[in-house]
KEZALO-124917 format. One line per field, with one value per residue (C-alpha): residue number from 1; x, y, z. Coordinates in Angstrom, 2 decimals. Example, Ala and Ser with C-alpha at 12.3 -4.5 7.8 and 13.67 -1.06 7.14 Angstrom:
BEGIN
kero: c(1, 2)
east: c(12.30, 13.67)
north: c(-4.50, -1.06)
up: c(7.80, 7.14)
end
This chain:
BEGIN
kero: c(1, 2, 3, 4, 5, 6, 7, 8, 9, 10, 11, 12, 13, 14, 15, 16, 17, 18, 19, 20, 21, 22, 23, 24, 25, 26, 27, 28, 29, 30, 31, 32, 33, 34, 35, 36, 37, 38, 39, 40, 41, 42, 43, 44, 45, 46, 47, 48, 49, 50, 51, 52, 53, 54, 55, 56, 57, 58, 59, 60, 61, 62, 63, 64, 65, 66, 67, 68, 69, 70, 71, 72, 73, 74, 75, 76, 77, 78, 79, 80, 81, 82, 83, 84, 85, 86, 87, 88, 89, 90, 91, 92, 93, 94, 95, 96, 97, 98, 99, 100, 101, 102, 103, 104, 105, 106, 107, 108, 109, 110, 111, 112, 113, 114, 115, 116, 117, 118, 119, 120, 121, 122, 123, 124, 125, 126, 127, 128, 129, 130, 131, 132, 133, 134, 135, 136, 137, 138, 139, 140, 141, 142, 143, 144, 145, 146, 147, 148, 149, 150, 151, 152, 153, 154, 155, 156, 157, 158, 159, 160, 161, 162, 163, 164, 165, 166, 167, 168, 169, 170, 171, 172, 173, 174, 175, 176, 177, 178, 179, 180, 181, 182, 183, 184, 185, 186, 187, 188, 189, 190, 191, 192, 193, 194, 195, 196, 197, 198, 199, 200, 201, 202, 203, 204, 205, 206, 207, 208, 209, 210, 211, 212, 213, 214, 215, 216, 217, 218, 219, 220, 221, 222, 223, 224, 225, 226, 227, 228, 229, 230, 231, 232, 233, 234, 235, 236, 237, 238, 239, 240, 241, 242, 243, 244, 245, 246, 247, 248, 249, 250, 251, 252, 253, 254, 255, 256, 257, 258, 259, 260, 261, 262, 263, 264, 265, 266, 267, 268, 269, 270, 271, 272, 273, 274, 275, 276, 277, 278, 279, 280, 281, 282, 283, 284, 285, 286, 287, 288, 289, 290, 291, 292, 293, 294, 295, 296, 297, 298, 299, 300, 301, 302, 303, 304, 305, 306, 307, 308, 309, 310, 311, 312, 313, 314, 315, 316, 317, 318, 319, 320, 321, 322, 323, 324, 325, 326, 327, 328, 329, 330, 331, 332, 333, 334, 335, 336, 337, 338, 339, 340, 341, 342, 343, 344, 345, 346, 347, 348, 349, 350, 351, 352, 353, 354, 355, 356, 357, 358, 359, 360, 361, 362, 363, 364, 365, 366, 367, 368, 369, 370, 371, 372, 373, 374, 375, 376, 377, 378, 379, 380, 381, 382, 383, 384, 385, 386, 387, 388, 389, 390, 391, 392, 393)
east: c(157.89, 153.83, 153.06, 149.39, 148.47, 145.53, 144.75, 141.08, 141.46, 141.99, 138.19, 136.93, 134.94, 137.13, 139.94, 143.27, 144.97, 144.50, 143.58, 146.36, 148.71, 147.32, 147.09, 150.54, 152.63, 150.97, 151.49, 155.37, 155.52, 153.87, 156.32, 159.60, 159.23, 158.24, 159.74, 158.02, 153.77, 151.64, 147.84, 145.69, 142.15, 140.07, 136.89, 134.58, 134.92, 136.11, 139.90, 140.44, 141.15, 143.30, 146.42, 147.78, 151.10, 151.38, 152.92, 149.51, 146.20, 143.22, 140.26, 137.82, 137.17, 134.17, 132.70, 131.95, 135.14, 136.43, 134.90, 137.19, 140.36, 140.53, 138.55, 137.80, 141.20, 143.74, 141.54, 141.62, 145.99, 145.92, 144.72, 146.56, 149.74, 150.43, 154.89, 154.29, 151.16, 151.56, 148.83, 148.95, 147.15, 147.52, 145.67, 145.70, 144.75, 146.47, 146.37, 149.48, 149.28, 152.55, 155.41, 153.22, 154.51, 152.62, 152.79, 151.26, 150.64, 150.24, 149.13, 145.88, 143.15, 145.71, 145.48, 142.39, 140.14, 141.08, 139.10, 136.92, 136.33, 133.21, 131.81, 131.33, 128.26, 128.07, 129.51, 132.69, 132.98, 132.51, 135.51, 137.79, 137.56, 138.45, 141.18, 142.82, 141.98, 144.08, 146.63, 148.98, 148.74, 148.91, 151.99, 153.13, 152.94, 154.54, 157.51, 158.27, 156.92, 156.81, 156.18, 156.59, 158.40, 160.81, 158.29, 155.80, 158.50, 159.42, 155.40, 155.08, 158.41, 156.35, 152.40, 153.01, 156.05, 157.45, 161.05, 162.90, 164.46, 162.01, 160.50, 161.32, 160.75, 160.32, 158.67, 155.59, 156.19, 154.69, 152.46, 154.02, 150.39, 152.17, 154.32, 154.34, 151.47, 151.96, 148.89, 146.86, 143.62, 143.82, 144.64, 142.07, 139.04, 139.82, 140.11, 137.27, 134.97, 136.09, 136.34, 139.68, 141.52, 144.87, 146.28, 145.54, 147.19, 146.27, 145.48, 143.26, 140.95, 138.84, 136.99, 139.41, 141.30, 144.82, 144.53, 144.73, 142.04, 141.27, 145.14, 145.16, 141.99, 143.03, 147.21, 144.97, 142.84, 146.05, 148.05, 145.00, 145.48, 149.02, 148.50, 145.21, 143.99, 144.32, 142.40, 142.64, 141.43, 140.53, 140.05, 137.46, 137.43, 134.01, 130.75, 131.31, 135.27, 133.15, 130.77, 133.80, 135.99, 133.01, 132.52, 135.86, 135.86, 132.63, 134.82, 138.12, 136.08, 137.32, 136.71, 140.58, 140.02, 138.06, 138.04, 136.52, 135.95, 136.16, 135.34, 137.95, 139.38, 140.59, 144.36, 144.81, 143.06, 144.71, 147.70, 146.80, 145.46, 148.97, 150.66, 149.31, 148.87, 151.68, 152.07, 150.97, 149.41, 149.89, 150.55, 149.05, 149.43, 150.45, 150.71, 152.10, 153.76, 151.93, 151.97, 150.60, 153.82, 155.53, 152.90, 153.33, 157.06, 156.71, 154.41, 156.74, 154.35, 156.44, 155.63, 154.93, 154.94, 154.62, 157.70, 156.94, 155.28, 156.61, 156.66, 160.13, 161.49, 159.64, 160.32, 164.20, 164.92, 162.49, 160.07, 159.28, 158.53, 156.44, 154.87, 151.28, 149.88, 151.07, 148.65, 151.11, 153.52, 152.32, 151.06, 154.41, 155.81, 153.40, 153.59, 157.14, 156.43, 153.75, 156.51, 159.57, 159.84, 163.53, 162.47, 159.97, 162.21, 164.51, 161.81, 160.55, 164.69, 164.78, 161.31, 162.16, 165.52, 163.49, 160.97, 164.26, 163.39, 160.36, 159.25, 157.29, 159.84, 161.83, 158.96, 158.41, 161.71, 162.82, 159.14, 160.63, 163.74, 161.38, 159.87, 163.02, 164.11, 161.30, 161.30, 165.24, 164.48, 161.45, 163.56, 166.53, 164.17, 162.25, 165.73, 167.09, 164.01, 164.53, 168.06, 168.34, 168.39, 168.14, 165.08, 167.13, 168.79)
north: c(5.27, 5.19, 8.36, 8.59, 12.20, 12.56, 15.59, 16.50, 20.03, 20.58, 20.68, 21.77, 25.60, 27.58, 28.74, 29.25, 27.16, 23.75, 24.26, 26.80, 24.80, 21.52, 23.42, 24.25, 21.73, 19.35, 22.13, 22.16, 18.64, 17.78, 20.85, 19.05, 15.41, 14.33, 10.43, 9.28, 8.01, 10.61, 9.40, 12.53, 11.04, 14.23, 13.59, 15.03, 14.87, 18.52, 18.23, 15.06, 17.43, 19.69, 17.92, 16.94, 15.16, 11.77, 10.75, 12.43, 10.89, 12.09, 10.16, 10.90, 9.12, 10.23, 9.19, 10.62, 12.30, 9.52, 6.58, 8.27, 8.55, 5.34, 3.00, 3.89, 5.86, 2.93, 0.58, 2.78, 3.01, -0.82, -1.32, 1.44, -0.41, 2.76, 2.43, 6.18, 7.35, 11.43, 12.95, 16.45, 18.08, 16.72, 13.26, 10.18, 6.62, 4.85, 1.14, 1.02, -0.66, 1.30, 3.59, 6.62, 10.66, 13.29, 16.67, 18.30, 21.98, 22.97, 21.27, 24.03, 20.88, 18.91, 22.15, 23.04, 25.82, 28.83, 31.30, 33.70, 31.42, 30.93, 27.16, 25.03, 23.46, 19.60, 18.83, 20.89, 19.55, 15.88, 16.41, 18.07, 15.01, 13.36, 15.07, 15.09, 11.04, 10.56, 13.17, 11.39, 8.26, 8.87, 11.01, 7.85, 5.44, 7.70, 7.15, 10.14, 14.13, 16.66, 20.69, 23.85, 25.43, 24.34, 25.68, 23.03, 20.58, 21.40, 20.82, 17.61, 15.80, 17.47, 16.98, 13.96, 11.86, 11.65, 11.33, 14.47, 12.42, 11.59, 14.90, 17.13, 20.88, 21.88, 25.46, 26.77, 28.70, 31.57, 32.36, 34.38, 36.74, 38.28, 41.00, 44.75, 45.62, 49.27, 48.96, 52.52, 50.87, 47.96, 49.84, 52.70, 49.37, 47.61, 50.62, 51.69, 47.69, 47.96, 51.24, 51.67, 55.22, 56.40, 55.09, 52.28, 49.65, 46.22, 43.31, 39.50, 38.40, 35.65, 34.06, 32.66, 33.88, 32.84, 35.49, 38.46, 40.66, 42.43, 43.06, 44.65, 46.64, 47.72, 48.49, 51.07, 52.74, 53.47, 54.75, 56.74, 59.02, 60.03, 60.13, 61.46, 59.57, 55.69, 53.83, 50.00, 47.39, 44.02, 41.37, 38.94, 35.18, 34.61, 36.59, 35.50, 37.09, 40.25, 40.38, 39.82, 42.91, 44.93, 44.29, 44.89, 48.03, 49.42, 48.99, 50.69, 53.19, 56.85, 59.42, 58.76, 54.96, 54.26, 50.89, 48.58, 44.99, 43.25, 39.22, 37.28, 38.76, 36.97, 36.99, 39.36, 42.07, 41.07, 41.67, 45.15, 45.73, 44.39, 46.47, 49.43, 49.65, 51.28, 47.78, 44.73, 44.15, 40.21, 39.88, 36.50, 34.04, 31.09, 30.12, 26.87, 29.43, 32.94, 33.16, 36.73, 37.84, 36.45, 37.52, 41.49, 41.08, 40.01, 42.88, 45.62, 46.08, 46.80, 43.73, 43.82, 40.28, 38.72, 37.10, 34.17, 30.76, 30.68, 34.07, 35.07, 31.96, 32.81, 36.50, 37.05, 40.28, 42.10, 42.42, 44.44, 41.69, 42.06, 40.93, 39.83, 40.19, 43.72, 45.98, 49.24, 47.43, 46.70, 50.47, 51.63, 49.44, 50.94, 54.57, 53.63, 52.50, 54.79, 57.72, 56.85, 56.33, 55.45, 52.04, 51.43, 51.47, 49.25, 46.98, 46.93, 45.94, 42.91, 42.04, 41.77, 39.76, 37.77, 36.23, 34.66, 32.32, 31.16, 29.39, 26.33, 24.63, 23.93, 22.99, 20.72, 19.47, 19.11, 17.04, 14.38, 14.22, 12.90, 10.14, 8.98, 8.72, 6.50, 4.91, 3.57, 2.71, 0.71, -0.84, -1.92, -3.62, -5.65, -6.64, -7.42, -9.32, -11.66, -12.49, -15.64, -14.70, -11.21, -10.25, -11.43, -9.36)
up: c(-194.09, -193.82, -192.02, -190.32, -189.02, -187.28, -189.36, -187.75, -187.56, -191.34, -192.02, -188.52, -188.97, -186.50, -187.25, -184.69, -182.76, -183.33, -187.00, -187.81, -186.52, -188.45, -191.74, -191.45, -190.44, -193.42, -196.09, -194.71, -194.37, -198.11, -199.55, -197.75, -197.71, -201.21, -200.28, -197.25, -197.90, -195.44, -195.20, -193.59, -191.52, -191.11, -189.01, -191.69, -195.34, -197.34, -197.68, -200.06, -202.90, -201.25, -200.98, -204.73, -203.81, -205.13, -201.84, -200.12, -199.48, -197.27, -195.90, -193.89, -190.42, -188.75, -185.92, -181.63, -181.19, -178.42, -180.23, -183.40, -181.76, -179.59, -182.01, -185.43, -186.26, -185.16, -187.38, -190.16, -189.83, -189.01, -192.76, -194.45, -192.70, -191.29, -189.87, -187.29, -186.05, -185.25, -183.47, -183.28, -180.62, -177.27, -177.55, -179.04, -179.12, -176.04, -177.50, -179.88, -182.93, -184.29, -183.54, -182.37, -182.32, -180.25, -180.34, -176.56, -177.16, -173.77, -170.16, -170.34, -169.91, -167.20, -164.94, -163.10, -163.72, -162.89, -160.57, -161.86, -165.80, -166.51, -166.23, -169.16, -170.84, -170.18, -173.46, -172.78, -169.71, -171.07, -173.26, -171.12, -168.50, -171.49, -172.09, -168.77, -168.47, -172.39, -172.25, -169.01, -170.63, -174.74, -173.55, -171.72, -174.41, -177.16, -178.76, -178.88, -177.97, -179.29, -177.70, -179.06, -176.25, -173.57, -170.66, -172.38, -172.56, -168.29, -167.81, -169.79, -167.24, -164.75, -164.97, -167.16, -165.81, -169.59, -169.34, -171.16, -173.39, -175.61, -175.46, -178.49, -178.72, -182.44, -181.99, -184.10, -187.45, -188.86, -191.08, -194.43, -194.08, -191.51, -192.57, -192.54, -194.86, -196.43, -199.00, -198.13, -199.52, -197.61, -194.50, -194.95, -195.53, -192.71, -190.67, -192.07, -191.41, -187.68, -187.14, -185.81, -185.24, -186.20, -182.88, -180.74, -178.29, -179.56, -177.37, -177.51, -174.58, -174.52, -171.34, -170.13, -167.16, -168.20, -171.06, -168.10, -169.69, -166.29, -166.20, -169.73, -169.00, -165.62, -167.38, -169.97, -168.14, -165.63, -168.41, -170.04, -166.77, -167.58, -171.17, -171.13, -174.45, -174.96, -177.14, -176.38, -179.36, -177.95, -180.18, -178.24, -179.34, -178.01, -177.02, -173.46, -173.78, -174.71, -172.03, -169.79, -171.62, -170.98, -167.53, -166.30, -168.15, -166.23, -163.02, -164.19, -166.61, -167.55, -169.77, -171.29, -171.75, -174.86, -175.79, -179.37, -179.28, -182.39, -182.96, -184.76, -187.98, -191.15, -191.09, -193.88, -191.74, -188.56, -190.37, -190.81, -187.55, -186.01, -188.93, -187.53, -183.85, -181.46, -179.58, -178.30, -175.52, -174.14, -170.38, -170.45, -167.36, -169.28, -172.76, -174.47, -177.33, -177.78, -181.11, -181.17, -180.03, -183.29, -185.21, -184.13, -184.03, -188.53, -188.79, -186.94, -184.07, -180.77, -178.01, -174.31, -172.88, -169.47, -167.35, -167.39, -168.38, -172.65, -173.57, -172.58, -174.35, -177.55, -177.38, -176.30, -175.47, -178.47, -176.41, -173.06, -170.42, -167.36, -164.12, -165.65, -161.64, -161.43, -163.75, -162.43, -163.88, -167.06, -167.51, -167.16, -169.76, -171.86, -171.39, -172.03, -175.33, -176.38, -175.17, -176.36, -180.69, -179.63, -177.92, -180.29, -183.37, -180.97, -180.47, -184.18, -185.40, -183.08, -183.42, -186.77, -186.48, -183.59, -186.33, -188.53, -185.88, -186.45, -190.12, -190.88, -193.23, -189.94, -188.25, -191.04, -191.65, -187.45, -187.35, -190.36, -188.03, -184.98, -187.61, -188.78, -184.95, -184.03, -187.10, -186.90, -183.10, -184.17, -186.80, -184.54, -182.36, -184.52, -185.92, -182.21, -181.56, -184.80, -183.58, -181.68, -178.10, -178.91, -176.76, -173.92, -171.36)
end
C-alpha cells in the first residue's frame, strides 16, 4: 500500500495535542510497518530528515491552511499515486481521489461555545467555522474513522450521522517520558526553576471552560479549610488561562489556599512535577481522551477524574471519579486522598496496572489494521466493478 498522512503537526511550534499525537503515531507506525510506502506532507519544511526509513518520505506542502487541505494536498497524493489517504486530526479534504482514513479526536469545534470562554480573534474564529463546515462531511465521506475513545466514537454516530460501523476506536498511547522519576537532582532543579514545595495538588487549566478551572479552584480552597494548608499547582496553557486562574482565585481566596501557575513545561519536567505531587486534579467537563490522567497514572501520581464525558472509560476504576458541577464534591474526594496513604497506594497499584493499557505500538499496529481494511474493501470493488455485470445490483 501507498500510505499519505497528512502529517502537518510534525513541524508546527506548539507542542500537545495535535502534535503529540502526530509525532507519535508516525514514530509507531515507521517502527512497525517496515512493508507498506508512507509519504508524510508537513505544511512547512523541517522534518524531511527526520524520518530515515527507506519505506519513509516527507515533503512539504505549504500553502493557507484550507487552500492546503482541500486543494494543494489531494494534488500532491494524486501524483505520488497515493492507495489511503489518513488524516489525522479531525479534517480533511472532502473530494476523494482515494480510499481516505480519519482519525476525529473529539466533537470540541462541532459544539458551541460554552458560557463564560472568552471570544476568539477573527482568525480563530475563521477556522473554527471551518472546521465545523469540514468535519460532518470529511467524516461522511471516509472510509473509515477512527476515535480514541468510545464516548468520541457515541458523539461522532451522533453529531456526525457516521454509521458505527465504520467507526474504529484505537485509543492514544503514552509517552515512555512518563514514568516515576526518582533522580534527586533532577527533582531538586525543577523544583527549584518553578518553585514548587514539598507538597502540592497538581492540576491544568487553560481558557477554556470545559477544563473546569473555577471547579478546581473553588474544590481547593474548600478543602484548604479542613486541612488548613493546600498548595494547588496549575499548569496554564495560555496567558489568558492565567488571567482566568487568577481571577477565580480572588473570589474563593484564603489564607490556606496558596496557589503557582506555571506555563507549559517540557515533558521531562512535567514528568517530575506529576512524579511528585499527592494527586491529580482533572474534573474536566468533556474530553475526547484526557491524557493527563494516563500520564499521572505512569508516573504514580494518585488521579481524581470527572464522571463523565471519556474519563471514566480511560481511567477504570484507578482513579477517584466525580461530579465535575459539584466543587463539594470534588473537595471531598480530595481530602480523601490527601488523608488517607491507604487509598493512595491503592490508587498508585492500579494506576500503574491501568497504563499496561495504553502504548503507541498498538496504536500503531491497530491503525495498519484500519488501512488494510479499507484497502481489501477498495480492492474487492474495483475487482467487482471489472466483472461483467458486476456493478449491477
Amino acid at each position: 500500500m501507498r500510505i499519505g498522512i497528512d502529517a502537518r503537526f510534525l513541524t508546527h511550534p506548539q507542542d500537545g495535542g495535535f502534535k503529540t499525537y502526530t509525532q507519535n503515531i508516525v514514530h509507531g507506525l515507521e517502527a512497525l510497518d517496515d512493508q507498506n510506502q508512507y509519504f508524510l506532507y508537513t505544511d512547512r519544511p523541517g522534518a524531511e530528515s527526520a524520518y530515515t526509513s527507506d519505506n519513509f518520505s516527507v515533503r512539504a506542502i505549504c500553502g493557507p491552511a484550507p487552500v492546503r487541505e482541500q486543494f494543494l494536498l489531494p494534488a500532491a497524493m494524486s501524483q505520488d499515486k497515493i492507495d489511503i489517504a489518513h488524516y489525522l486530526c479531525n479534517t480533511a479534504a472532502v473530494k476523494k481521489n482515494c480510499s481516505l482514513v480519519l482519525t476525529v479526536h473529539d466533537l470540541i469545534p462541532c459544539m458551541p461555545r460554552q458560557r463564560g470562554s472568552q471570544k476568539p480573534g477573527l482568525k480563530a474564529r475563521m477556522l473554527n467555522s471551518y472546521w465545523r463546515s469540514i468535519m460532518p462531511k470529511a467524516a461522511k465521506r471516509a472510509d473509515a474513522v477512527i476515535t480514541i475513545s468510545q464516548a468520541s466514537k457515541s458523539d461522532i454516530c451522533r453529531m456526525l450521522h457516521v454509521p458505527e460501523n465504520r467507526i474504529t476506536v484505537i485509543p492514544t498511547g503514552l509517552h515512555p517520558d512518563f514514568a516515576p522519576i526518582r533522580d534527586l537532582d533532577e527533582i531538586q532543579r525543577v523544583r527549584k526553576e518553578h518553585h514548587l514545595p514539598e507538597k502540592y495538588v497538581l492540576g491544568f487549566v487553560s481558557s477554556d471552560p470545559r477544563k473546569n478551572c473555577q471547579g478546581i479552584i473553588m474544590a481547593a480552597e474548600l478543602a484548604a479549610r479542613i486541612l488548613n494548608d493546600v498548595v494547588l499547582v496549575l499548569i496554564c496553557a495560555s496567558h489568558e488561562a492565567k488571567e482566568m486562574a487568577l481571577s477565580f482565585a480572588s473570589q474563593y481566596e484564603t489564607p490556606k489556599l496558596r496557589m503557582i501557575l506555571l506555563d507549559p513545561v517540557p515533558r521531562r519536567d512535567l514528568a517530575i512535577i506529576y512524579s511528585q505531587a499527592e494527586v491529580l486534579l482533572f474534573p474536566s467537563f468533556y474530553e475526547g481522551f484526557g491524557l493527563p490522567v494516563i500520564e499521572a497514572m505512569a508516573c504514580d501520581t494518585p488521579v481524581i477524574t470527572s464522571n463523565i464525558s471519556s474519563l471514566p472509560e480511560v481511567a477504570g476504576d484507578a482513579a477517584l471519579l466525580v461530579n465535575p458541577n459539584d466543587p463539594k464534591h470534588i473537595a471531598e474526594a480530595l481530602v480523601q486522598v490527601l488523608q488517607d496513604q491507604k487509598l493512595q497506594a491503592d490508587l498508585i497499584a492500579k494506576g500503574r496496572q491501568r497504563v499496561t493499557n495504553y502504548g503507541w505500538e498498538r496504536t500503531a499496529r491497530e491503525t495498519v489494521a484500519v488501512y488494510e481494511k479499507v484497502y481489501a474493501q477498495a480492492s474487492a470493488k474495483a475487482s467487482n466493478n471489472t466483472i461483467p455485470g458486476g456493478s449491477a445490483g
